[in-house]
C-alpha positions as CSV (number, residue, x, y, z in Angstrom):
1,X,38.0,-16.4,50.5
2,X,38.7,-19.6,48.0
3,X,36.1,-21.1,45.8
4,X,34.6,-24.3,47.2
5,X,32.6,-27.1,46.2
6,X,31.1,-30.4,47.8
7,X,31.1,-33.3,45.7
8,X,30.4,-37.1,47.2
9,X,33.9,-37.7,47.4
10,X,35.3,-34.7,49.3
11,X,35.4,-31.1,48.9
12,X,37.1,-29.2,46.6
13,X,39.0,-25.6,47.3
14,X,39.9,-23.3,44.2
15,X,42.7,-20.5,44.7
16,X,41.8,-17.2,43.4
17,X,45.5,-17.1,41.7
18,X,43.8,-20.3,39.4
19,X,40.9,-18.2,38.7
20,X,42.8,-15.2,37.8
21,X,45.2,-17.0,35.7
22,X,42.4,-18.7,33.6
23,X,40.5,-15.3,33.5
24,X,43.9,-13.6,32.3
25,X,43.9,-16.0,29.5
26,X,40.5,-16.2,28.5
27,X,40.9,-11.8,28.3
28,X,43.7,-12.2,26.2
29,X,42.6,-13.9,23.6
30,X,39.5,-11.9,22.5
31,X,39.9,-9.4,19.8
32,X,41.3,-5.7,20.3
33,X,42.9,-6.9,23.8
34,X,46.9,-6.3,23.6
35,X,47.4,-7.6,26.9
36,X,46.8,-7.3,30.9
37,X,48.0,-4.3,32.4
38,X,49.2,-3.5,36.0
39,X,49.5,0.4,37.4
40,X,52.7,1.3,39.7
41,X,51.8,2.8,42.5
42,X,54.6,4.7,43.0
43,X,55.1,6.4,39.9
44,X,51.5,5.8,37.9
45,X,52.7,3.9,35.1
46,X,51.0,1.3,33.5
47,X,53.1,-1.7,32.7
48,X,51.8,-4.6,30.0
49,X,52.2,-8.0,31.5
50,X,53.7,-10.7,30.0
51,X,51.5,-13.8,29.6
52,X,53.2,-15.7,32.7
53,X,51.9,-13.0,35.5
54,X,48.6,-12.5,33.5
55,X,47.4,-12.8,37.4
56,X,48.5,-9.5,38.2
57,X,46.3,-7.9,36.0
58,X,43.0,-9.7,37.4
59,X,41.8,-8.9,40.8
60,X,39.1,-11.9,41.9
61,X,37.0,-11.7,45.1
62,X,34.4,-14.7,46.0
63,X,31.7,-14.3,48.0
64,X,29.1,-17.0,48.8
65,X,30.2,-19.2,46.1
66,X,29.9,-16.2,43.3
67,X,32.9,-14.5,41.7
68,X,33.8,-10.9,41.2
69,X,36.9,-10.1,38.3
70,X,38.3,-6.9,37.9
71,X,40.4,-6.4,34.7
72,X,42.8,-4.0,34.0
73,X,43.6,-4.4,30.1
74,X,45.1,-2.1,27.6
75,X,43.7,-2.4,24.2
76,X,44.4,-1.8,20.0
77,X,44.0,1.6,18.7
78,X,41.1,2.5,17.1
79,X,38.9,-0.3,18.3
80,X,35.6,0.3,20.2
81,X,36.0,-0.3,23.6
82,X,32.3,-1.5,24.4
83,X,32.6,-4.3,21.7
84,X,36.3,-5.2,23.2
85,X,34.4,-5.3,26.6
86,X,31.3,-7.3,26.1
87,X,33.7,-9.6,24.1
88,X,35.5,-10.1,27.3
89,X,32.9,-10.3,29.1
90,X,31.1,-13.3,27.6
91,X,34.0,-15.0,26.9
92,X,35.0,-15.0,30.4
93,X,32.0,-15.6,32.0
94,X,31.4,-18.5,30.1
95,X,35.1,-19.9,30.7
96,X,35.3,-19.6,34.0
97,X,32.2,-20.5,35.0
98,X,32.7,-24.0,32.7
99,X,36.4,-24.4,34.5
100,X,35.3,-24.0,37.9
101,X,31.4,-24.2,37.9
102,X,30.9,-20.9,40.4
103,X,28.6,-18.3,39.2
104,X,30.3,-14.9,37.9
105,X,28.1,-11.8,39.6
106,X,30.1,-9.3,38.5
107,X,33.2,-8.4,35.8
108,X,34.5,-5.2,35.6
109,X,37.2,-3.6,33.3
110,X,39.3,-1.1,34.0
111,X,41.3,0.0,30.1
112,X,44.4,1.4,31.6
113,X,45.4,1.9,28.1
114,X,46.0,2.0,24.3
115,X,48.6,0.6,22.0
116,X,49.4,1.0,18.0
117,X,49.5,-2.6,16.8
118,X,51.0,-3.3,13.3
């Protein structure tokens, strides 16, 4: 289901592809995130994303007007993973909801893995 919202002048539809894709980049620049990540089915490898399919990497489901992300991120070595997350997490909320004025309900973050960064 796409976003919607009534305005006096018409109606206006989101795509979820948008939202992902200004999710993705709103993820990718917070501290101790390398990059999206996306798992291969067939053979279980994660792969990092390049910054033009950051999409791939966010799964977005809307539901009466509210928006669930999923993220599946790898992140620096030796960084805590509960600050990288609520990082993203208030970041994101606060980016997306500004950029398409839905409500977030729910983000979760999947770390699919970890990366030495000089």
């Amino acid at each position: 289901m796409k976003g919607r919202m009534s305005t006096k002048m018409g109606n206006i539809v989101v795509a979820n592809d948008v939202i992902a894709k200004y999710a993705g980049l709103a993820a990718v620049e917070c501290s101790g995130v390398v990059g999206m990540a996306v798992v291969s089915v067939a053979d279980g490898l994660v792969k990092l994303l390049k910054r033009e399919s950051l999409s791939k990497g966010v799964k977005v489901e809307i539901e009466n007007n509210k928006i669930k992300l999923d993220f599946h991120i790898i992140i620096v070595y030796g960084v805590r993973i509960s600050a990288v997350s609520d990082n993203i997490i208030s970041n994101v909320k606060y980016a997306v909801e500004q950029f398409t004025g839905m409500e977030i309900s729910k983000i979760n973050i999947f770390v699919e893995g970890v990366r030495v960064v000089d």
